[in-house]
BALUMGU-596116 format. One line per 8 residues: number of its first residue (from 0); their letters; for each residue x, y, z of N, C-alpha, C. Coordinates in steps of 0.02 Angstrom, whole numbers, plus 50000, padded with zeros to 5 digits. Each point is the difference from the previous one (the first is absolute). Layout:
% BALUMGU-596116
NUM = a = X:Y:Z:X:Y:Z:X:Y:Z ~ ...
//
This chain:
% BALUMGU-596116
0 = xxxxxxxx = 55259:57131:54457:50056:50009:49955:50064:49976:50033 ~ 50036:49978:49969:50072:49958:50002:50063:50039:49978 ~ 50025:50024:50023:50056:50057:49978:50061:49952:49931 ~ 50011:49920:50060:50064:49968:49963:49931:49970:49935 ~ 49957:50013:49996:49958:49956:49935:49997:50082:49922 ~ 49994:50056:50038:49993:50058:49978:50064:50011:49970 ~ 50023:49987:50037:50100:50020:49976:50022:49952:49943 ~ 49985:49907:50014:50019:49963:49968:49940:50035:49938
8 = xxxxxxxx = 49955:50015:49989:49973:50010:49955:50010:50056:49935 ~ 50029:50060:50039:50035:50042:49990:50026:49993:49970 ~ 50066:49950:50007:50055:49986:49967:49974:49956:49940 ~ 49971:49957:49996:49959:49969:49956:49980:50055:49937 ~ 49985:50027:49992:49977:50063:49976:50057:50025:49959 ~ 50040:50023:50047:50071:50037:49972:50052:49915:49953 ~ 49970:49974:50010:50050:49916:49955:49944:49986:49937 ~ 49956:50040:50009:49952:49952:49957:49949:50084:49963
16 = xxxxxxxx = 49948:50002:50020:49958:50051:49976:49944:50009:50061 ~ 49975:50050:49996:49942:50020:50053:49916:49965:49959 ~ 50000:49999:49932:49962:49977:49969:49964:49918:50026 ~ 50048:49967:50021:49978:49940:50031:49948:50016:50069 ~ 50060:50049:50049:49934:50003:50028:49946:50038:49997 ~ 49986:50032:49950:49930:50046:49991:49965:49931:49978 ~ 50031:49968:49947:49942:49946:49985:49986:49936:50045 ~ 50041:49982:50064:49989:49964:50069:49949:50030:50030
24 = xxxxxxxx = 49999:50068:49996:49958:50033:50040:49930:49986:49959 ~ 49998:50000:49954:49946:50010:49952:49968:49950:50025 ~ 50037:49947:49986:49968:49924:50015:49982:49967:50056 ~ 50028:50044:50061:49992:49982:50081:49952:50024:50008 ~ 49972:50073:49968:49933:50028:49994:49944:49975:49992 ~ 49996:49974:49937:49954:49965:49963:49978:49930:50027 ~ 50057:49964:50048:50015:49954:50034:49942:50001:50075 ~ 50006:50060:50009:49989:50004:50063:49909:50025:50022
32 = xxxxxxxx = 49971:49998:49931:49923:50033:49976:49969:49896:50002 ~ 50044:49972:50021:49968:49943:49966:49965:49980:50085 ~ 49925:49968:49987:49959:50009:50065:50021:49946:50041 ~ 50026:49932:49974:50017:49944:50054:50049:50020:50014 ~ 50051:50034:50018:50050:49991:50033:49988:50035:50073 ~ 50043:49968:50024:49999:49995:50086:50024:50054:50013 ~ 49970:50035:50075:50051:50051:50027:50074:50006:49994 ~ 50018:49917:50019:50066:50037:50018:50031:49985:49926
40 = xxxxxxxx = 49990:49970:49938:50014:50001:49938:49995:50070:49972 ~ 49943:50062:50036:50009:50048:49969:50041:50041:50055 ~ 50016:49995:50052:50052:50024:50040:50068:49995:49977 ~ 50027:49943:49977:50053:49998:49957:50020:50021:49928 ~ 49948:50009:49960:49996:50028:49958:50004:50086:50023 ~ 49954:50019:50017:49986:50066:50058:50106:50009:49989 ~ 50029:49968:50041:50070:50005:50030:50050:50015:49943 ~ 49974:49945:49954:50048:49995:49930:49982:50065:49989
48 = xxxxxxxx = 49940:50026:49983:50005:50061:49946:50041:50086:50036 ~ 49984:49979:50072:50024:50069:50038:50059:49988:49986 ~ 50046:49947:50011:50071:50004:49988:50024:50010:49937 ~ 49964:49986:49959:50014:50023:49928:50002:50060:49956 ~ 49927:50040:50050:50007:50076:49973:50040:50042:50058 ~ 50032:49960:50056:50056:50029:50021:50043:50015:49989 ~ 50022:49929:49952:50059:50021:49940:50012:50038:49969 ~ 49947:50014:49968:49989:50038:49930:50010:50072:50032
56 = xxxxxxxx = 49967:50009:50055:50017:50072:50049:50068:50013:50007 ~ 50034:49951:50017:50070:49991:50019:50045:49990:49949 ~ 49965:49972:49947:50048:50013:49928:49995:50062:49978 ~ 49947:50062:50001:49992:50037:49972:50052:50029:50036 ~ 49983:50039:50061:50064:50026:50041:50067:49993:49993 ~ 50009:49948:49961:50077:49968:50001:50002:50029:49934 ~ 49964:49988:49956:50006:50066:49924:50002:50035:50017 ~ 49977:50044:50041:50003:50060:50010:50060:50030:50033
64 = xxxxxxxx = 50055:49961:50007:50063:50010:50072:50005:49989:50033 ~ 49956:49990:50045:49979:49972:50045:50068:49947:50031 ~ 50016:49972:50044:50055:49943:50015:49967:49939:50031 ~ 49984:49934:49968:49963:49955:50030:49969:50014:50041 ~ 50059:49978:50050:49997:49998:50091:49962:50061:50018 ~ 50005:50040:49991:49969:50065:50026:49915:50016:49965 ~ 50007:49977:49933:49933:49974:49970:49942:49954:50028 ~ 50038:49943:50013:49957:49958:50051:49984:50002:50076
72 = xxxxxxxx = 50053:50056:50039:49975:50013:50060:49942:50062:50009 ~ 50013:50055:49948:49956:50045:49975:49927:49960:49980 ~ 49988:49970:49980:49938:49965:49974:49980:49973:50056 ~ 50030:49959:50022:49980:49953:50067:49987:50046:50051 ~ 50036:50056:50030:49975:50060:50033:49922:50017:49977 ~ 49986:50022:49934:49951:50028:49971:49945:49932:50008 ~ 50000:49955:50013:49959:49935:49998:50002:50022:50075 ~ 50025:49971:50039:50012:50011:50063:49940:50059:50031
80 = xxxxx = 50010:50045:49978:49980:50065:50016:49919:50019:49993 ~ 49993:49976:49948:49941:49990:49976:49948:49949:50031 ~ 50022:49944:50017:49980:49953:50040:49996:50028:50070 ~ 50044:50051:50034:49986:50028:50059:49952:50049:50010 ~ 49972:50008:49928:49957:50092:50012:49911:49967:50013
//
C-alpha cells in the first residue's frame, strides 16, 4: 500500500463519488480470476485494489470526523500493525 496513491485517491472520492471506486474494485476483481495472467500482472492488480479499499477506509473515517491527515496515519498504523503481528 501507497499512502500518497491512498490519499490521492481519497480525495478523488471526496471531488467525485465513492461509487466509482466500488465499481473499479468490482472490475479489478473479476479482472484478476482470469487464469493467463502473470504473477506480477496479478501483483499489480493485488496493489491497485489494497489501495483502493484503503480509501474507502480512509474516506469513511473522514465521514465520520475524522481529519484526513490523522485518518491516513491511523489506517497506515493499523496496516502497519497488522503486518507486524
Amino acid at each position: 500500500m501507497k499512502l500518497p496513491v491512498i490519499k490521492h485517491l481519497t480525495q478523488f472520492i471526496e471531488a467525485n463519488d465513492e461509487d466509482y471506486i466500488v465499481e473499479t474494485l468490482e472490475t479489478l476483481e473479476a479482472l484478476s480470476e482470469v487464469p493467463s495472467l502473470k504473477d506480477e500482472e496479478l501483483d499489480v492488480i493485488g496493489e491497485l485494489i489494497s489501495n483502493m479499499y484503503g480509501a474507502l477506509e480512509v474516506h469513511k473515517m473522514v465521514k465520520e470526523g475524522t481529519p484526513q491527515k490523522e485518518a491516513l496515519n491511523s489506517f497506515m498504523k493499523r496496516v502497519l500493525g497488522s503486518i507486524d503481528s
